[in-house]
C-alpha positions, 0 to 999 in steps of 0.5 A: 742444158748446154752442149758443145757439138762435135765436129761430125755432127750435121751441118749448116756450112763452113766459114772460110776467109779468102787469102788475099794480097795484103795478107802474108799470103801474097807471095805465093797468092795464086797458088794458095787461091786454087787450094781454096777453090778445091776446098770450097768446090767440096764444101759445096758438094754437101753444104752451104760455104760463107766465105769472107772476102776483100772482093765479092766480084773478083773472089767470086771471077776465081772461084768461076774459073777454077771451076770452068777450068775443072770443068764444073758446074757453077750450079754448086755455087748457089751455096756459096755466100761472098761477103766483104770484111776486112781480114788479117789473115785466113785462120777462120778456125781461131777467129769464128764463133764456136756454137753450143747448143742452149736449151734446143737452140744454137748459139755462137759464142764470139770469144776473143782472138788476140793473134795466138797470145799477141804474135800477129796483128788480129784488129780485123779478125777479132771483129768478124764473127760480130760483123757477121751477127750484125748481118743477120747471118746467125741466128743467135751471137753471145759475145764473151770475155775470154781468149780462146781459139777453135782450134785448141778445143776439141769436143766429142759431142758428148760432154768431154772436151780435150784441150792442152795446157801449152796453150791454153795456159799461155800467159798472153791469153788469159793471164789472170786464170789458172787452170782450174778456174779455165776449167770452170769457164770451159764447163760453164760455156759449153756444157762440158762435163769433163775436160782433158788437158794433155802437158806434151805435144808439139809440132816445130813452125806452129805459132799456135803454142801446141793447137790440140787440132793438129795434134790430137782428134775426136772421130767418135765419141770414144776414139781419138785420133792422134799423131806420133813420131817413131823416129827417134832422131827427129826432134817431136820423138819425145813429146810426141811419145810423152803425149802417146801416153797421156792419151792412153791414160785418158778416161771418159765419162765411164771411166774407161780408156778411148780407143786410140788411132794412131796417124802417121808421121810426114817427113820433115817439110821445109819451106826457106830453110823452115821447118813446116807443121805439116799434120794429118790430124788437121782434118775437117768433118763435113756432112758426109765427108773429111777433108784430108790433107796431105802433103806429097808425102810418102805416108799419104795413101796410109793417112787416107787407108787409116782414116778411111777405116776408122771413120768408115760411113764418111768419105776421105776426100785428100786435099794437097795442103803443102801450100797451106804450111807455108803460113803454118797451118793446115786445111782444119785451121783455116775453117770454122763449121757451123752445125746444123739451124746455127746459120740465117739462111733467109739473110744469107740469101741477100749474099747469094751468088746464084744470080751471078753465075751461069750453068756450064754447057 
């Protein structure tokens, strides 16, 4: 038997990769650095961090001075395991392994990574899950043929994975399969029972034709949590209403509709005169946790007070994202969890940071 997990299920740590400079992070390096030192304080907080990295030792010096500077303990960083691959980019949610449960044990599938259908150079990233495995760092890898991206599936751990066709039926993907036989695939790899495939949904600056991540979530096995657009002079009004209603007439194994809650819109966020995906669906699940981000936006407060009451047994932990959409992403985009007896800790030692950091007084 085969399942794919869901997100809030127990975990084993989250994958980051480190923004550095010859990535497209550079302009505004530092800036997106510190965002990544608060996510990664948090991530530690409650599990174990890998973090991909040019530099052990330089990674290693900002992360301890963030934490000197926020006046933390650099015990947390125990949890944290440094280890230097060459990297593209930082978008961990496209380019890592996807873990399915097979027959009591955890694998991590390592499908391909083509940069969103050929946009942008992924030569490094597509190497990394594999890197890892020939590390020791996961229990147990399969590799697999297809194109497909963390970030354009979303499973509700029970059989049911929601998907979109922008995406997933883009040409530069997976060009010789048409949506039934996708569909086959997904069902075959993961487990599933059931897929949903929603037609509308968009957000202006995604480079990612449409990821389901920053559109539309599973918090529960029956609740889905989405963003719309009531302001019917921005350009998301109608597809956004147009997927409204495709949510509504979704069904899951039952037969009977999900609950649906609504987030809430930002205002448009722009960046050299660019208009910036800015999303609130882009949430991460950690153990006992959702990392929320947010955009100095006026509807911040309401995304966390509706969240929070949906998903009443984590904490909403809100996370300034502004910087991060400069790249066209959010704060979901750039991780990859790995659920619970997925990850080699006895390997994972010999990455270990705990020898390289002291206890602040």
């Amino acid at each position: 038997m085969k399942k794919i997990f869901a997100e809030w299920e127990k975990q084993d740590g989250i994958l980051l990769s480190f923004p550095h400079k010859n990535s497209d992070w550079n302009p505004y390096l530092k800036e997106v650095q510190q965002v990544y030192c608060e996510i990664i304080v948090e991530i530690l907080q409650v599990e174990a961090c890998i973090l991909i990295c040019d530099s052990k030792q330089n990674t290693l010096k900002i992360i301890k001075d963030y934490c000197d500077f926020k006046n933390i303990n650099t015990d947390i960083l125990k949890q944290l395991y440094c280890i230097e691959i060459p990297s593209n980019d930082t978008w961990a949610r496209d380019f890592g392994g996807i873990t399915i449960c097979n027959n009591g044990k955890n694998v991590v599938l390592d499908y391909g990574f083509n940069g969103w259908g050929l946009k942008f150079a992924s030569n490094f990233d597509n190497q990394i899950t594999h890197k890892l495995h020939q590390l020791g760092i996961f229990k147990k890898v399969k590799t697999k043929k297809l194109i497909l991206e963390g970030g354009s599936i979303e499973s509700n751990g029970n059989g049911i994975l929601l998907t979109n066709t922008q995406c997933l039926l883009e040409r530069n993907r997976n060009p010789f399969y048409s949506k039934k036989q996708l569909e086959k695939i997904l069902q075959k790899d993961l487990g599933i029972q059931k897929v949903l495939w929603l037609d509308s949904g968009y957000l202006s600056g995604d480079d990612t034709d449409s990821h389901i991540d920053t559109l539309a979530r599973f918090i529960a096995p029956n609740t889905i949590a989405y963003i719309t657009c009531d302001d019917k002079n921005d350009e998301h009004y109608q597809a956004l209403q147009a997927m409204q209603k495709e949510l509504k007439a979704l069904r899951n194994l039952k037969n009977k509709p999900f609950k649906l809650i609504k987030l809430p819109f930002t205002a448009p966020k722009y960046y050299d005169n660019e208009r910036l995906p800015a999303t609130y669906a882009n949430f991460l699940f950690i153990n006992g946790a959702i990392l929320l981000p947010i955009y100095r936006d006026s509807n911040d407060s309401l995304a966390i007070e509706i969240l929070q009451k949906a998903c009443p047994k984590h904490k909403i932990i809100p996370i300034d994202c502004s910087v991060l959409i400069r790249q066209h992403g959010s704060l979901h985009c750039i991780s990859m969890q790995f659920p619970k007896n997925t990850l080699n800790f006895q390997t994972l030692k010999n990455f270990s940071t705990k020898n390289a950091t002291k206890r602040n007084p």
